[in-house]
C-alpha positions in Angstrom: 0.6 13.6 -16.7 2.8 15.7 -14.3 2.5 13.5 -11.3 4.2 16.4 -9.2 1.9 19.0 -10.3 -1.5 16.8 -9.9 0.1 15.5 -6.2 0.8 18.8 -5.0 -2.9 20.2 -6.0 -5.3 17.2 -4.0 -2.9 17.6 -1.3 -3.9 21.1 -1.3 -7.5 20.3 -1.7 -7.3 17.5 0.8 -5.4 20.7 3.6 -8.1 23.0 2.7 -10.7 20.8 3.8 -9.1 20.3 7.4 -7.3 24.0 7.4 -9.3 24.4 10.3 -8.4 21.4 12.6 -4.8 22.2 14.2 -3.9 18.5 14.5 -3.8 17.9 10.3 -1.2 20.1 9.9 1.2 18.4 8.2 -0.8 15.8 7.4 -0.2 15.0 4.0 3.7 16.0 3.5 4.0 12.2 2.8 1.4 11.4 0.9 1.7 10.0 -3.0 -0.2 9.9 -6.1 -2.7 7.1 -6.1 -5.6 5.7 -8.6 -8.6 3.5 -8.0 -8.8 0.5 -9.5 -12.2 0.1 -9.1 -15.1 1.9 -7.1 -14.6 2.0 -3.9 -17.1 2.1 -0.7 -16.9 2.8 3.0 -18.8 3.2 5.6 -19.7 6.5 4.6 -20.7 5.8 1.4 -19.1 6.0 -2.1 -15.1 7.0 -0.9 -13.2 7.0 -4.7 -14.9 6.0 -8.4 -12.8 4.0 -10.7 -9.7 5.9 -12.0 -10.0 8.0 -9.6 -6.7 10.0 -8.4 -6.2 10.6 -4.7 -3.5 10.6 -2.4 -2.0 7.9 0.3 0.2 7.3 2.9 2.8 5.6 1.4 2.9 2.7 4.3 0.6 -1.0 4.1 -1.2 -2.2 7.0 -1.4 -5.5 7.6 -4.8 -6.8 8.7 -6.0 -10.0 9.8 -9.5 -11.1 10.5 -11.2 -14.2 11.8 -13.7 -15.6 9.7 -16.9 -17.4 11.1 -15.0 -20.7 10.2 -12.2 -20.1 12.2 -9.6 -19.5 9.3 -7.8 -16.0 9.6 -7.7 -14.0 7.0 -4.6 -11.9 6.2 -5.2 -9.0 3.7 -3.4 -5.5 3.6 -4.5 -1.9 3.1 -3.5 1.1 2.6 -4.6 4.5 3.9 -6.2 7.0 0.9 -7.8 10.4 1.6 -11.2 10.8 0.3 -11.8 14.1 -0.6 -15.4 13.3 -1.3 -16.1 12.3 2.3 -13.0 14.7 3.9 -11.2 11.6 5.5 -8.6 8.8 5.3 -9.8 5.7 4.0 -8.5 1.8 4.3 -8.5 1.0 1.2 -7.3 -2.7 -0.1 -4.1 -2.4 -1.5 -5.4 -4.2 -4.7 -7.7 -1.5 -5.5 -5.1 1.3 -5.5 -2.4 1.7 -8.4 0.1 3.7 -7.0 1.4 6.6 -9.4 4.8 7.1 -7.8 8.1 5.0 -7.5 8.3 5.0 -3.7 8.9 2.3 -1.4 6.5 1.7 0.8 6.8 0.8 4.5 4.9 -1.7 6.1 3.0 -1.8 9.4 0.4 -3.5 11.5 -3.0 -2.5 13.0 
């Protein structure tokens, strides 16, 4: 598999779909090679299918939510373009198999 070659062309997709929104420029210069791990759903529906390739951010989000008990949750995401529903996803970082050797970054939301 040339990871380059397969990167360069959903980035390309992914661009073609927003070519006409100014702020997206750019958008995807940092993005990486990325696999599902498993199906994947959003709010709008089905986002990726298992082994899936798509492109990321290559930064984790930390999360943390507050369960009806009381006990906060800590889990971390990452964000994935879906070119079936034209938009970047959260995705848990468990369900994506990064492609690339890149270090990723880490922030909060």
């Amino acid at each position: 598999m040339n990871v380059a070659e397969i990167r360069n062309t959903l980035k390309n997709a992914a661009a073609a779909q927003v070519q006409q929104y100014p702020q997206y420029r750019g958008h995807f210069e940092d993005y990486v090679l990325v696999r599902a791990r498993k199906n994947v759903k959003s709010k709008l529906g089905q986002s990726f299918t298992k082994d899936e390739l798509a492109i990321a951010r290559p930064v984790v989000y930390e999360n943390q939510r507050t369960l009806p008990s009381g006990r906060v949750k800590t889990y971390f995401t990452i964000v994935v373009w879906s070119l079936t529903n034209r938009c970047d996803t959260h995705v848990i970082l468990d369900e994506i198999q990064i492609l690339e050797d890149v270090k990723l970054s880490r922030d909060t939301l």
